[in-house]
C-alpha positions as CSV (number, residue, x, y, z in Angstrom):
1,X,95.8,173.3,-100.0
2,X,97.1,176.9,-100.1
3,X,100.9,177.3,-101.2
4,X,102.4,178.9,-97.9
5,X,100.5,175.6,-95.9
6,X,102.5,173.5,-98.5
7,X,105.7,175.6,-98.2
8,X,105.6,175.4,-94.3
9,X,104.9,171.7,-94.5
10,X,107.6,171.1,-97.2
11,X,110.3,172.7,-94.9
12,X,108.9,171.2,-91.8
13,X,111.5,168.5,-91.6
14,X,114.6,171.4,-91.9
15,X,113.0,173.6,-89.9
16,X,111.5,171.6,-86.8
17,X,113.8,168.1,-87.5
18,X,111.1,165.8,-88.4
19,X,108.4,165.4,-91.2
20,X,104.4,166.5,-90.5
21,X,104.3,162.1,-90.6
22,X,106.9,162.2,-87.6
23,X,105.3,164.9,-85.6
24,X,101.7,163.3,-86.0
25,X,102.9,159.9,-84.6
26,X,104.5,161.9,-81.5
27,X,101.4,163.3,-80.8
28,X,99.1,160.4,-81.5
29,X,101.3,158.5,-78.6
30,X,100.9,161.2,-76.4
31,X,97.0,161.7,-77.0
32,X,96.6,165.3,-76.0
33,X,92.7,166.4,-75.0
34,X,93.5,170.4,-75.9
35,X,95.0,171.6,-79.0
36,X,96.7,174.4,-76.6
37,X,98.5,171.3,-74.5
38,X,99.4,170.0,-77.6
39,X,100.9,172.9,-78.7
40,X,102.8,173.6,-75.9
41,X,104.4,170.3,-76.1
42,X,105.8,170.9,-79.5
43,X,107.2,174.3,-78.4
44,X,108.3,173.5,-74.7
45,X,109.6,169.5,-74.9
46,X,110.6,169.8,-78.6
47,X,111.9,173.8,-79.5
48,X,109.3,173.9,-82.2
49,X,108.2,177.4,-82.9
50,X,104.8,178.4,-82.6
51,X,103.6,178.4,-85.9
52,X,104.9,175.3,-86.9
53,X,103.5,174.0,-83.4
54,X,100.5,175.0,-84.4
55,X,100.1,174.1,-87.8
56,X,101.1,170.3,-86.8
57,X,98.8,170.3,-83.8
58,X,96.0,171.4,-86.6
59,X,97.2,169.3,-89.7
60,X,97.0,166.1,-86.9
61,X,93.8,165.9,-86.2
62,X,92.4,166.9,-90.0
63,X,93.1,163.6,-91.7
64,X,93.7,160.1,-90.0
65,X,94.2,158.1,-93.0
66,X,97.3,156.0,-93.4
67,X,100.0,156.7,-96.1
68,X,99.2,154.0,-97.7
69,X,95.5,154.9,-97.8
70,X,96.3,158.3,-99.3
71,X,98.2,156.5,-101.8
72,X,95.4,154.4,-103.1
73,X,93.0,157.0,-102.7
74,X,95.1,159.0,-105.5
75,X,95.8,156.3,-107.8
76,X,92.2,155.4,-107.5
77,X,90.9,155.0,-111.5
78,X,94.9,155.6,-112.2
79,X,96.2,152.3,-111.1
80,X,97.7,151.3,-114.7
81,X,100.1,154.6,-112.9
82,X,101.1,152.4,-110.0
83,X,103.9,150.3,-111.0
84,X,105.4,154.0,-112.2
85,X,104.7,155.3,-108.9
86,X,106.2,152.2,-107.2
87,X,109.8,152.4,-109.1
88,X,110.1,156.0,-108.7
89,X,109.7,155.5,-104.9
90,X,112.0,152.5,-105.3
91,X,115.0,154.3,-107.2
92,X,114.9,157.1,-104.9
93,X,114.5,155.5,-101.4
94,X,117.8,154.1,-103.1
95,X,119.4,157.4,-102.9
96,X,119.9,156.9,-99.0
97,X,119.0,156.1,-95.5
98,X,117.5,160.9,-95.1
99,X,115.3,160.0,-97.6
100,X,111.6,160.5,-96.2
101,X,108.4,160.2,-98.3
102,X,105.7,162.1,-97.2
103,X,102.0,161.3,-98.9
104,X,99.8,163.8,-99.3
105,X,96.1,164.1,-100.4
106,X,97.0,165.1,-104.4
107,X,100.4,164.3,-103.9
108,X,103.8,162.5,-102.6
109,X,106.9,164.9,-101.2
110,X,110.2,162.8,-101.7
111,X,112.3,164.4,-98.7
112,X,115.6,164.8,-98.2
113,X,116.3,167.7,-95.7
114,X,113.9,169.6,-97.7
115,X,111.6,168.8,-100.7
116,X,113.8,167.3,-103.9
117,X,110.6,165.7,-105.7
118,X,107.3,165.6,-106.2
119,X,104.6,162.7,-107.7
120,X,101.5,163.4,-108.8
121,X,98.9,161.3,-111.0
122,X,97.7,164.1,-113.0
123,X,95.7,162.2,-115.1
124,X,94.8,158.6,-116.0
125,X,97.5,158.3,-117.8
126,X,100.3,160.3,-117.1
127,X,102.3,161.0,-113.7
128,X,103.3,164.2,-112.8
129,X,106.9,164.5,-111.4
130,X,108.3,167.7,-109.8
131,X,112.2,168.3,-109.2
132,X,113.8,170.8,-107.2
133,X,116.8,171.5,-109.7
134,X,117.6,175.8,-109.2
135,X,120.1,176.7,-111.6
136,X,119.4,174.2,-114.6
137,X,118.1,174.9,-117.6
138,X,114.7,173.5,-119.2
139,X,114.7,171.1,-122.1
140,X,112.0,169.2,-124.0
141,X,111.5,166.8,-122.0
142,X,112.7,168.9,-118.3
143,X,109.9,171.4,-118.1
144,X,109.4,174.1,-116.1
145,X,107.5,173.4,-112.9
146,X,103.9,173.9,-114.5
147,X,101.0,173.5,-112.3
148,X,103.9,172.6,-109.0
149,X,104.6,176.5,-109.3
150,X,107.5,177.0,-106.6
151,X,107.4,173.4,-105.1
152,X,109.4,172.6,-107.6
153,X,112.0,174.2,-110.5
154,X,111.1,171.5,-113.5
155,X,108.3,168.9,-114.3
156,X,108.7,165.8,-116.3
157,X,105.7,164.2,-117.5
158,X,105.8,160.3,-117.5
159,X,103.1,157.8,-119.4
160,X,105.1,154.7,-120.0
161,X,107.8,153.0,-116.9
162,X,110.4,152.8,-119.7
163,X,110.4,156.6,-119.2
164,X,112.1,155.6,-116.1
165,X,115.5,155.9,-117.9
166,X,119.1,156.6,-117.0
167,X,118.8,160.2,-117.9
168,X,115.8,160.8,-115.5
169,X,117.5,158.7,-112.4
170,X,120.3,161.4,-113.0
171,X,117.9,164.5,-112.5
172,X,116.5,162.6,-109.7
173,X,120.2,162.1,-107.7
174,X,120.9,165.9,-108.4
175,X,117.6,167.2,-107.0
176,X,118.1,164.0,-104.3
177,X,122.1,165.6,-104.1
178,X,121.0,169.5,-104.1
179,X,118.4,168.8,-101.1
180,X,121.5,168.4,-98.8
C-alpha cells in the first residue's frame, strides 16, 4: 500500500469521524450500484470531503474479507505470534471505550482519534510493534520506527509474551494518552 493511502486511512477516523471499517459497513447497508452515488452519499448525507469519499468508496469494494479473516491470513505460519498479538489487543482495548482496531492486510492500526500503535508479524518469530510517541527519545529496546517510517515514532520488537512487561504497557498508555 503506498504511504499517503496509509496516511489518509490512518487519519480517516479524525478527519471524517469514523474508521475505513465504519464507513464500509455504511455503505455495505446501503448497497450503492455507482461508485459516483456512493460517493455522493459520503459528501452530501455525511460532510465527507471528496477525497476521503472517494478513497472509502474505492477501498470498499477492494477487499471483502472480515477482520478476523485478515487476522488469520497474517498470522498464517506465525501462529506461535498469536497469543502475543491477542494480549496486546487485550491491554490496550483496556485503555478505553475510543479505542478502535482497524486490521489491515500486513498490519493492525490501534486507534484512538488517530493512529497510537501498530502490530505487525514481521517474521515467524517476532512481532513488530509501532508507537506513535513524538518527542521521546530512543533506547535499546524503544527503536526508531524502522521499516513503519512515519506511521509511527518508535518500534519495539517482541519474540517472547513475557516481553509484554510493565515498562511496555507504559509506552503503550502514552502513545494510547498522546492520540487524544
Amino acid at each position: 500500500m503506498e504511504p499517503q493511502l496509509q496516511t489518509m486511512i490512518d487519519n480517516m477516523p479524525e478527519k471524517t469521524g469514523k474508521s475505513l471499517e465504519q464507513w464500509k459497513k455504511i455503505l455495505k447497508e446501503k448497497a450503492f450500484e455507482k461508485h459516483g452515488q456512493a460517493v455522493k452519499f459520503l459528501k452530501e448525507e455525511h460532510g465527507v470531503t471528496h477525497g476521503f469519499a472517494n478513497t472509502i468508496v474505492s477501498l470498499s469494494k477492494d477487499n471483502d474479507d472480515s477482520a478476523e479473516d485478515l487476522v488469520e491470513s497474517q498470522y498464517k505460519g506465525k501462529e506461535d505470534l498469536k497469543p502475543i498479538y491477542k494480549k496486546l489487543i487485550e491491554v490496550m482495548s483496556g485503555f478505553g471505550k475510543d479505542v478502535t482496531i482497524t486490521p489491515k492486510k500486513t498490519t493492525v492500526s490501534i486507534i484512538r482519534k488517530r493512529q497510537f500503535a501498530l502490530i505487525k508479524p514481521a517474521t515467524k518469530a517476532r512481532i513488530d510493534l509501532g508507537l506513535k510517541l513524538p518527542g521521546v527519545e530512543t533506547t535499546d529496546r524503544l527503536e526508531n520506527s524502522g521499516p513503519f517510517g512515519t506511521m509511527c515514532t518508535h518500534r519495539v520488537q517482541i519474540t517472547d509474551i513475557n516481553q509484554l512487561d510493565n515498562q511496555l504497557i507504559e509506552w503503550l498508555k502514552d502513545a494510547y494518552e498522546m492520540a487524544n
